[in-house]
N, C-alpha and C positions, 0 to 999 in steps of 0.2 A: 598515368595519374601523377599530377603533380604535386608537391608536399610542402606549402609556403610556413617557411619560422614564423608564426602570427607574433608581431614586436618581439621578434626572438623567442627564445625559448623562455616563456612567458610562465609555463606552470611551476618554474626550477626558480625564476632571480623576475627581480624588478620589470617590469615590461618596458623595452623600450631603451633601456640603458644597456653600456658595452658587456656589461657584466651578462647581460641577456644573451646579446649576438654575439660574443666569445663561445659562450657554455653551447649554444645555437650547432655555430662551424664546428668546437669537438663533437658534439654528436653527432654530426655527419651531414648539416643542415647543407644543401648548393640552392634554396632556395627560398628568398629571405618578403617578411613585410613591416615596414615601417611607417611612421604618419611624420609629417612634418610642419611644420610652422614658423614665422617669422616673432624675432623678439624686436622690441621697441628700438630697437639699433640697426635691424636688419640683417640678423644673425640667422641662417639656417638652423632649425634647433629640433630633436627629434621626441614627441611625445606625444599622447594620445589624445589629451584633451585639453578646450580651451583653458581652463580653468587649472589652480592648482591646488583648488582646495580638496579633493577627494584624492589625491596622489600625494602632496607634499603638506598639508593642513594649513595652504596659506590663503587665502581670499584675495588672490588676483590672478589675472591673467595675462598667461606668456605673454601676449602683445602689449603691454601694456608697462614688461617690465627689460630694461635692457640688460645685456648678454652677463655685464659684470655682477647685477645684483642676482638673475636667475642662477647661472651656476653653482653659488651658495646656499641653494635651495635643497636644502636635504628631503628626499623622496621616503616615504613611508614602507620600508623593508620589512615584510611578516615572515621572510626567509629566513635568514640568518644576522638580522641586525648590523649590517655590514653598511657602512656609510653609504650612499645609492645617489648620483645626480642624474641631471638630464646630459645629455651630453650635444655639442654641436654635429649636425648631419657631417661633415668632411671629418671626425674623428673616429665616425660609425663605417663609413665605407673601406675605409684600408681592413676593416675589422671581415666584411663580407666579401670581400674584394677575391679570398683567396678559394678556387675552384666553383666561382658563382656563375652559376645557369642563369636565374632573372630573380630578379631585383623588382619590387611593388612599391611604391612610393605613392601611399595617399596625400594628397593635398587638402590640408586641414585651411578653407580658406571659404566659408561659408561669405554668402552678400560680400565677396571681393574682400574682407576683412582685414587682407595683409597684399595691398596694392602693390605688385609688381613682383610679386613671391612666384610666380612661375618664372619669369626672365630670369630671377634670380636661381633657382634651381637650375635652368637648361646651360645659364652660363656656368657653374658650377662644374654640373657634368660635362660640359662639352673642351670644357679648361682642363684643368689639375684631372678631371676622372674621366678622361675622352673615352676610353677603353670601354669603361661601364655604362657609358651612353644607350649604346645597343642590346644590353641584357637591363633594360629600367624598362617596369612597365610604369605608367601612370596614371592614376586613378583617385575619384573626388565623389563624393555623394553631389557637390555642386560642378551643375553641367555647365556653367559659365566660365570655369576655370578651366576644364578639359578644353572646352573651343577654344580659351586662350591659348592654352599648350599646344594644340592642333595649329593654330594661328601662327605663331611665333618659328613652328619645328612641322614641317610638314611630313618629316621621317619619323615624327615619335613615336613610342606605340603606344595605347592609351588602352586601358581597361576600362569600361562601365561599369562604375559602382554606384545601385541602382535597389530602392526598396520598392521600388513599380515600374517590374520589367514592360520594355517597349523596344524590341528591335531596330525600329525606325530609326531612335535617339541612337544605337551605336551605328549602323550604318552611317548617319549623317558626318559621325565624328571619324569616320574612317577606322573605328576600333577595331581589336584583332581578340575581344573578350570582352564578357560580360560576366561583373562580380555579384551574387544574393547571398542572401544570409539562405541556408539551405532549406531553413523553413518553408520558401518561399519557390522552391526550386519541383519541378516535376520533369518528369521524362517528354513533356511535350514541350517544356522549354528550349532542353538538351535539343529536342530534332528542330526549330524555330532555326535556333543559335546555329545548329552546324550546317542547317542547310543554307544557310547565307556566311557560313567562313567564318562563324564565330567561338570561340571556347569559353566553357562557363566554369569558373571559378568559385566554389564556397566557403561560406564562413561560419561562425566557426567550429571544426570537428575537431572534437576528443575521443572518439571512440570509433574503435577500431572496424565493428561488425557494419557501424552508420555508414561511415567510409568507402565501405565493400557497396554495400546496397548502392549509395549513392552514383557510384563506379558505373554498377549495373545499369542504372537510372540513366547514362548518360554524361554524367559529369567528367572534367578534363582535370579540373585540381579541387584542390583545399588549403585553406589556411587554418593551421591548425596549432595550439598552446604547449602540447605534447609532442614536438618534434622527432624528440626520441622514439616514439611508439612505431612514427610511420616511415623512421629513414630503416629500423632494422626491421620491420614489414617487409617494408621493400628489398 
């Protein structure tokens, strides 16, 4: 069973921020998930949603803003009130870099929204982060963007991230996994997925007993808020 930091260790520090995938790796996290997005400059930038009004209280969006004025965007800390930004994706990787199994990189890139954000990413990892190339999965609710990345990288390895499972759609994309939110997940998916070479991935678990079951059920991993629960489980 696999045990994904869901944007770091998300129930401790800000989601998403290094202060997350710091606290993440000391707890013992090797295996991480992040979203990413493009800023109006073309800035790799790591954060959940488009928008920054329910994270930072500001009424616009990442894309819309470039890299100089986002970073001064102070994020909404209910932890410890501790200043909280977003940070650039190549500030986040040195941070997961160390003892990292795999690496989930959603591509936040609905109706193509951040044109040419997968080239930018693969060039990215294949540059400065060659190493981590190979332990990145990558994964998009939008199937247009995985064909991209399929397109582009014939070696990548892609997750299907997916709220109406359809085998076919990973098979076509050459996936090596299929992500649901768990709700959505049955033991007859688990035999679908593995009997055509696939691992199913869920989202998101906090609780320990869910986890077991799920296991039982079939499941390969989890992303989970509570990283700490399931690395010393494990």
């Amino acid at each position: 069973m696999i045990y994904f930091a869901h944007r770091g260790a998300s129930a401790r520090r800000v989601q998403n921020t290094l202060e997350a995938f710091r606290l993440a790796r000391r707890l013992g996290a090797s295996c991480y998930e992040l979203d990413v997005h493009l800023t109006q400059d073309g800035q790799l930038v790591v954060h959940h949603d488009y928008s920054l009004l329910a994270t930072a209280g500001k009424d616009a969006k990442i894309g819309e803003l470039p890299w100089a004025q986002l970073r001064r965007c102070a994020l909404q800390n209910r932890f410890d009130g501790a200043p909280a930004f977003i940070p650039l994706l190549q500030e986040v990787l040195p941070v997961v870099a160390p003892g990292l199994e795999l690496l989930n990189i959603e591509l936040k890139n609905d109706a193509n929204c951040y044109p040419g954000l997968e080239e930018k990413l693969l060039k990215l990892l294949a540059g400065e982060y060659a190493e981590l190339l190979s332990k990145t999965l990558f994964s998009s609710f939008d199937y247009d963007t995985l064909l991209r990345i399929r397109k582009l990288n014939k070696n990548a390895r892609i997750g299907l991230l997916t709220r109406s499972f359809d085998v076919s759609k990973a098979l076509d994309l050459q996936a090596e996994s299929v992500h649901l939110n768990y709700t959505r997940f049955s033991p007859a998916t688990a035999e679908e997925c593995h009997q055509n070479g696939l691992k199913t991935y869920l989202y998101t678990v906090n609780d320990i007993s869910l986890a077991k079951r799920l296991q039982q059920e079939g499941a390969d991993g989890i992303f989970t808020d509570y990283i700490d629960l399931f690395v010393s489980e494990h």
